[in-house]
C-alpha positions, 0 to 999 in steps of 0.5 A: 557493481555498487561501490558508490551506493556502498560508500553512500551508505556509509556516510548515510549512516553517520547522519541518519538512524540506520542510514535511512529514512524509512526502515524498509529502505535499510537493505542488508549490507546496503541499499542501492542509491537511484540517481534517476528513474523513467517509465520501467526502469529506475537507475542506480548511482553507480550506472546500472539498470533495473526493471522495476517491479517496486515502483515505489511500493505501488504510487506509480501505476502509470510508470516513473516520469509520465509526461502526463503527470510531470506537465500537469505539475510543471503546469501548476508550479507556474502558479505556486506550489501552496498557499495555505488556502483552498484551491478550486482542484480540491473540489474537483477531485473531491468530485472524482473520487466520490465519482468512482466510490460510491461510499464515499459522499466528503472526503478529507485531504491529508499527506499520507496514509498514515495520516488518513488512516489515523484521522480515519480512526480517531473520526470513527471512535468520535462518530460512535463513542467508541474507544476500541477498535479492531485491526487484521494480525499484520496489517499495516496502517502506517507508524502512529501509535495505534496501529503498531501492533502486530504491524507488517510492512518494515515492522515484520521485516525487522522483527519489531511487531510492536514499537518502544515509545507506544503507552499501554493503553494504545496496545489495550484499545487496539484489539486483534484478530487473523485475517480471512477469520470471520468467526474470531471477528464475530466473537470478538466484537461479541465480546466487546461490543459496547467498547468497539468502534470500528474494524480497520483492514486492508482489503488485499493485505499488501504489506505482510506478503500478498494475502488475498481474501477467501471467497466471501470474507470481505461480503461476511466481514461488511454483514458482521460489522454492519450487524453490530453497529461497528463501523467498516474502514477500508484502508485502500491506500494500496488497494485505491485505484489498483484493483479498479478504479474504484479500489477494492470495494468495486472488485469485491462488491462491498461498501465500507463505511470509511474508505482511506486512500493514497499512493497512486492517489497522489500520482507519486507525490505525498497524499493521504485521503479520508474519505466516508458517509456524509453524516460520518464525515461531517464529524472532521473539524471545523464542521464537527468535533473531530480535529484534523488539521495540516499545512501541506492538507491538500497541496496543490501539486499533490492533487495536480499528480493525482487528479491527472493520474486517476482521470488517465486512468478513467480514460484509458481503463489500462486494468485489463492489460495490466492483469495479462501482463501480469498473468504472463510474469507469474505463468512463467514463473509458476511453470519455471518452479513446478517442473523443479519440484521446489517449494516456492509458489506464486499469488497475484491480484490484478496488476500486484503479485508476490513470491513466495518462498514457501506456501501462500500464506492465508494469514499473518502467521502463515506468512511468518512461515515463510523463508525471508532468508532465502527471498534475499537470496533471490532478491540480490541474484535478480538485482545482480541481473538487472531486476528490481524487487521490494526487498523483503519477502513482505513487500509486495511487487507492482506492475505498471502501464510503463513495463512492456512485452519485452520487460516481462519476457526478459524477466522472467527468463532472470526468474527463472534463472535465479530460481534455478541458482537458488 
């Protein structure tokens, strides 16, 4: 079924450390190589089929290869594809985002989240004087340095929490508490409060399984915070756009002081995005003393995907539909493993959802409860079948406005069916 991806990774792993180019790719025995993705389906090399439920771990809200996105870029590519100098979309987009999030008054392009997420960093301890900062048990925040600590994403897959090559005091400065904790929160920065500069989270923790907030952690976070001059990030590279047009922060009702965006930021091309109060924001380089600078900082053909994405999705408000196709996909397979009587259970968020071969996990311990062995179980049973999970227990799964009634029935029928084997 898979030899050519077989035979692929072989000569993968010659050329390439593990054979592949970003951990959480490095599937066991083998990752299946795509050839070609459209709307809900992404294909293999060998010629097989999937739906797909990764849909690139979140970028592609809209599907593989919306016309919309691919005009637009085929449109900007007529004119060149970077300059080294700004562009007129810069501010138009600028425009939408701060449109859409009302803590968010200048922002800073950059190419990835963890790009954003580090420059959110850095401009926080320059903001405050800062040197510490507090990060969720598990939360992921991209591969810089810092924020390796009890990291989830590939980290917690590989059983590697913590990276070779990361100097001490990055560990010393990177404080930690559980998330949906308010009073660890509190008692640490009690503690430490002259040295902290902010607290870095995911709203919705999607890289460590799907953990959502208990009622009111977010609103008892942003007072705690905000009572002790300790700046509030909001990494929403996930969350941004996916929740709501206005990411976490609109569904939640809180306002951050930094908010980081990307994925379906950048319409399915590399983006990162800073975004913040102007007083805070006008710290960045060249305005302030905070230095950010890059060659590929807002690339014109990453702007052209990710404007044209957001303003359909401003045009078309597909977030309720996206929820009821999603609400469909996880009752049916709540229904399939509650007449079984098996300990596996079922979170969703929107148009996110995650299953758990365990109980739903609160925090990161908790979801290191959880059974990864047999989730890849399940994972190749449903590949076998023709449906596409995040290969992990910590990954989460993604709806988008490409899958229809028809993929959402067929599978569930496959869940249920793997479910049952298992």
């Amino acid at each position: 079924m898979w030899e050519r991806s077989r035979t692929l990774f072989e000569r993968a792993k010659t050329l390439m450390p593990g054979g592949v180019s970003s951990p959480v790719r490095a599937v066991k025995p083998f990752p299946f190589y795509t050839s070609m993705a459209r709307g809900s389906k992404i294909y293999d090399a060998d010629g097989n089929e999937y739906i797909d439920y990764c849909m690139a771990y979140g970028p592609l809200i809209l599907g593989h290869r919306d016309q919309r996105v691919m005009d637009a870029v085929r449109e900007r590519l007529e004119d060149g594809w970077i300059y080294g100098t700004p562009v007129e979309l810069e501010i138009l987009y600028a425009e939408l985002i701060s449109s859409l999030y009302p803590s968010i008054d200048m922002v800073r392009f950059a190419n990835t989240g963890a790009e954003a997420t580090m420059t959110a960093l850095r401009l926080a301890k320059g903001f405050t004087g800062g040197k510490k900062f507090i990060k969720i048990e598990g939360g992921f925040h991209g591969a810089h340095d810092s924020v390796l600590v009890k990291a989830g994403s590939g980290a917690t897959t590989h059983g590697i929490p913590n990276s070779a090559g990361i100097p001490e005091e990055f560990v010393i400065s990177t404080l930690q508490v559980p998330y949906n904790d308010t009073e660890k929160l509190a008692e640490i920065i009690e503690n430490q409060k002259e040295e902290v500069a902010a607290l870095i989270l995911e709203p919705v923790m999607g890289n460590a399984s799907l953990i959502l907030p208990e009622e009111n952690y977010l609103k008892d976070v942003r007072k705690i915070t905000q009572e002790n001059d300790v700046l509030l990030i909001f990494d929403e590279v996930i969350t941004g756009f996916r929740l709501a047009l206005g990411g976490a922060q609109e569904y939640y009702g809180v306002k951050p002081d930094i908010t980081t965006l990307g994925k379906i930021a950048g319409g399915g091309f590399p983006i990162g995005i800073v975004g913040g109060r102007r007083e805070i924001m006008e710290n960045l380089s060249p305005s302030g003393k905070v230095y950010h600078a890059g060659t590929f900082s807002g690339n014109p053909i990453s702007l052209a995907a990710g404007y044209t994405t957001v303003r359909i999705l401003q045009e078309e408000k597909p977030y309720r539909e996206l929820k009821r196709k999603t609400e469909k996909l996880v009752s049916a397979v709540i229904d399939s493993v509650e007449d079984r009587g098996v300990n596996i259970s079922v979170g969703f968020i929107e148009s996110m959802f995650c299953i758990y071969f365990g109980g739903k996990p609160k925090d990161y311990t908790s979801a290191l409860k959880l059974d990864s062995e047999k989730f890849m179980k399940f994972y190749w049973k449903m590949l076998e079948k023709g449906v596409f999970l995040p290969p992990s227990q910590y990954e989460t799964c993604f709806m988008s406005t490409a899958h229809s009634d028809e993929d959402v029935e067929g599978t569930a029928e496959v869940m249920a069916s793997c479910l049952k084997e298992l």
